[in-house]
C-alpha positions as CSV (number, residue, x, y, z in Angstrom):
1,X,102.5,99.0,147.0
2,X,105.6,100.9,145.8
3,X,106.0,103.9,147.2
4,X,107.5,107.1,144.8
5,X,109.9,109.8,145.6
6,X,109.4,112.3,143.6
7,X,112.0,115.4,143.7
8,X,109.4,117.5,145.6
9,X,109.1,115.1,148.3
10,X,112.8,114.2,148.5
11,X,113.2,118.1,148.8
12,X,110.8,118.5,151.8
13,X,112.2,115.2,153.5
14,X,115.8,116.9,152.8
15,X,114.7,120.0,154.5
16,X,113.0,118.9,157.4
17,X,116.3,116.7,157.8
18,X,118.7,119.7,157.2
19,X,116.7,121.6,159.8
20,X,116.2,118.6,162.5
21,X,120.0,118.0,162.5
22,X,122.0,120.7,164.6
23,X,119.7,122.2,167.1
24,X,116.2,121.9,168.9
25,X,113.2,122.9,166.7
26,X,109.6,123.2,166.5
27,X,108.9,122.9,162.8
28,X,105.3,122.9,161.5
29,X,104.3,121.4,157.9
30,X,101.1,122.5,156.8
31,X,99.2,121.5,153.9
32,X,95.5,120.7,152.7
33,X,93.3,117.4,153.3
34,X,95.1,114.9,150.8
35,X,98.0,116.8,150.5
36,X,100.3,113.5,151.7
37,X,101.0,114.7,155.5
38,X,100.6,111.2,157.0
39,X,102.9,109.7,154.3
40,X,105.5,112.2,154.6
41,X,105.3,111.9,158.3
42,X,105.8,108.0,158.0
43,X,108.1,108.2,155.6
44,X,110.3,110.6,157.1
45,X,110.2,108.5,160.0
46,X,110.7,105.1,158.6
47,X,113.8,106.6,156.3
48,X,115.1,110.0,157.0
49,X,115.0,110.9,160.9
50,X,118.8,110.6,162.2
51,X,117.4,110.7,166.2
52,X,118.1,108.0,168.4
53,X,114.6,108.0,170.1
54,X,111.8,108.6,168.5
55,X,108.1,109.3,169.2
56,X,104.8,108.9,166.7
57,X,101.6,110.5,168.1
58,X,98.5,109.7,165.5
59,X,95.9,112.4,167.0
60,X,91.8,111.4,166.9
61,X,89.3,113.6,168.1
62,X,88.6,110.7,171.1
63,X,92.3,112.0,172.7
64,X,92.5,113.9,175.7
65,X,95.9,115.8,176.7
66,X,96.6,113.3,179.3
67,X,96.8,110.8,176.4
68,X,98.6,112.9,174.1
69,X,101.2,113.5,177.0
70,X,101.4,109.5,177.9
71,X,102.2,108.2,174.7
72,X,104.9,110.8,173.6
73,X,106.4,110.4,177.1
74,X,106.5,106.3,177.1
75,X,108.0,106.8,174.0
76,X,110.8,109.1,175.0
77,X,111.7,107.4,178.1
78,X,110.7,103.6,178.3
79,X,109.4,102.5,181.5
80,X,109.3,106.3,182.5
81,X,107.5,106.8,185.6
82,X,104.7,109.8,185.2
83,X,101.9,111.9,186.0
84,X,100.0,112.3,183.2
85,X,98.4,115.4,184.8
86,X,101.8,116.6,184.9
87,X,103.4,119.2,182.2
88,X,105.7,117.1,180.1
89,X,108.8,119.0,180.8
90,X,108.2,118.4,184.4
91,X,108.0,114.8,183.8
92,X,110.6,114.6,181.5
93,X,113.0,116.3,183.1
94,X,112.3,114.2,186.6
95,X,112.5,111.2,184.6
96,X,115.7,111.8,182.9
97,X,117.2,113.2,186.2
98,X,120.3,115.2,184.4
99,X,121.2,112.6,181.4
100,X,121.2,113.9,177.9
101,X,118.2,113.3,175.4
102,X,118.1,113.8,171.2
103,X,114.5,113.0,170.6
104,X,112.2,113.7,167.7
105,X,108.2,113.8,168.2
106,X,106.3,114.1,165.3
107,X,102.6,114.2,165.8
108,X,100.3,113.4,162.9
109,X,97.0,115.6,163.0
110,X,98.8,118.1,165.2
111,X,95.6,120.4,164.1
112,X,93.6,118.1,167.0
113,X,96.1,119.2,169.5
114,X,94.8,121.6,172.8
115,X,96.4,124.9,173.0
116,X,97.6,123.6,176.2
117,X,99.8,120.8,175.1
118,X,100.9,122.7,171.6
119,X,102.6,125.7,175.0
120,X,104.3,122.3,176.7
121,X,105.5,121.3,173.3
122,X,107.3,124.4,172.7
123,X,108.3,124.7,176.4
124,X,110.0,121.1,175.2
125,X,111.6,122.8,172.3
126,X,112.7,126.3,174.1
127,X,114.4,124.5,176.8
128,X,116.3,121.8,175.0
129,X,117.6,124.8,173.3
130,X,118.9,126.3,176.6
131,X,121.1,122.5,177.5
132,X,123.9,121.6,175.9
133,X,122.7,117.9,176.6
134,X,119.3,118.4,175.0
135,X,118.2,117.6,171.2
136,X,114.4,117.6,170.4
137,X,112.9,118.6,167.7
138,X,109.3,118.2,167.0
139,X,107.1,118.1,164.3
140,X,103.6,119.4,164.0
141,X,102.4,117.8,160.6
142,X,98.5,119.7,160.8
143,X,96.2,121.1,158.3
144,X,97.2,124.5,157.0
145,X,96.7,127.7,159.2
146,X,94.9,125.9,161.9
147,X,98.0,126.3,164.7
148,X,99.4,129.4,163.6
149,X,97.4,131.0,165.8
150,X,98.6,129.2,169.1
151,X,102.0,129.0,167.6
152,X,102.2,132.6,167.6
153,X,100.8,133.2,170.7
154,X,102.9,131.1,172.4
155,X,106.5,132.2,170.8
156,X,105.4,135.8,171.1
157,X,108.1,138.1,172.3
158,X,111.2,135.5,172.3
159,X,113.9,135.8,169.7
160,X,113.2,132.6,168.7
161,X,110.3,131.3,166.3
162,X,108.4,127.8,165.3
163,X,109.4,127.3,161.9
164,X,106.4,126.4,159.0
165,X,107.3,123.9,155.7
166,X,104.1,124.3,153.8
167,X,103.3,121.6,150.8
168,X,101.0,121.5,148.3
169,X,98.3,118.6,147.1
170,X,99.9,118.0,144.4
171,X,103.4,117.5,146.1
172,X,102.5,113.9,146.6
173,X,101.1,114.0,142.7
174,X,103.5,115.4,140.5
175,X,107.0,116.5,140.6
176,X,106.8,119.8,139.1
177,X,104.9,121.6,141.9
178,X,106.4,123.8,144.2
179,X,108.0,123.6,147.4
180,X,107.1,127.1,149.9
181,X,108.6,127.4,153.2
């Protein structure tokens, strides 16, 4: 199957690039059923992330948060010993002891994540901001509106915000739709 880029795509792929590349950041795209989230998320992955370790979480309703924690963290750090109890920047920051990291997690589905995990995932974020030897960025590719809520509730009060890339159905259809961010 050949896969298209249309200028639309390229666009959001350039963006989530552009705002991955500098600094540590929590950046949500939203969009309908069908919209293309999974392929962008592969794609991205497969063609555009610059990050030397990377982690794919595909969420089912089967997960628990102990999963979700285990295969980002095996990811990050291979042969990383963990609790999986454990918040994950507890464990990661025991498992790196002091050495640098520049990691992307992008989580598929990020609509099936606990509230729980989605506060340890900007914990992630907020404190890789705060070392100079820290790079994560994250990205929540879920359904639209369904984190905002946590997102916000979480953030609340610092000067510092998630950031939201919404895409339409038709971004994955035809070229002339627009990109909102």
């Amino acid at each position: 199957m050949i896969a298209l880029d249309l200028d639309s795509q390229i666009q959001l792929l350039s963006r989530i690039q552009f705002l991955t590349r500098f600094s540590s950041n929590l950046v949500q795209v939203t969009g309908e059923p069908g919209a293309g989230k999974t392929w962008l998320s592969e794609r991205y992955l497969e063609n555009w992330a610059n990050e030397p370790v990377q982690s794919l979480l595909l969420c089912n309703p089967s997960q628990q948060d102990a999963q979700h924690r285990a295969i980002i963290l095996r990811q990050i750090v291979r042969d990383g010993v963990f609790n999986e109890q454990d918040p994950m920047l507890q464990s990661l920051d025991y498992m790196l002891e002091g050495r640098s990291v520049h990691a992307l997690i992008v989580i598929d589905d990020a609509q099936r994540l606990s509230a729980n995990l989605i506060a340890e995932l900007w914990a992630l974020v907020t404190e890789a901001q705060r070392r100079d030897n820290w790079q994560i960025n994250i990205l929540l590719f879920s359904l639209r509106g369904k984190l905002n809520k946590w997102l916000h509730k979480v953030s609340y009060g610092q000067g510092v915000k998630p950031l939201e890339l919404e895409i339409s159905r038709c971004l994955t259809v035809n070229a002339r739709c627009s990109l909102k961010s």
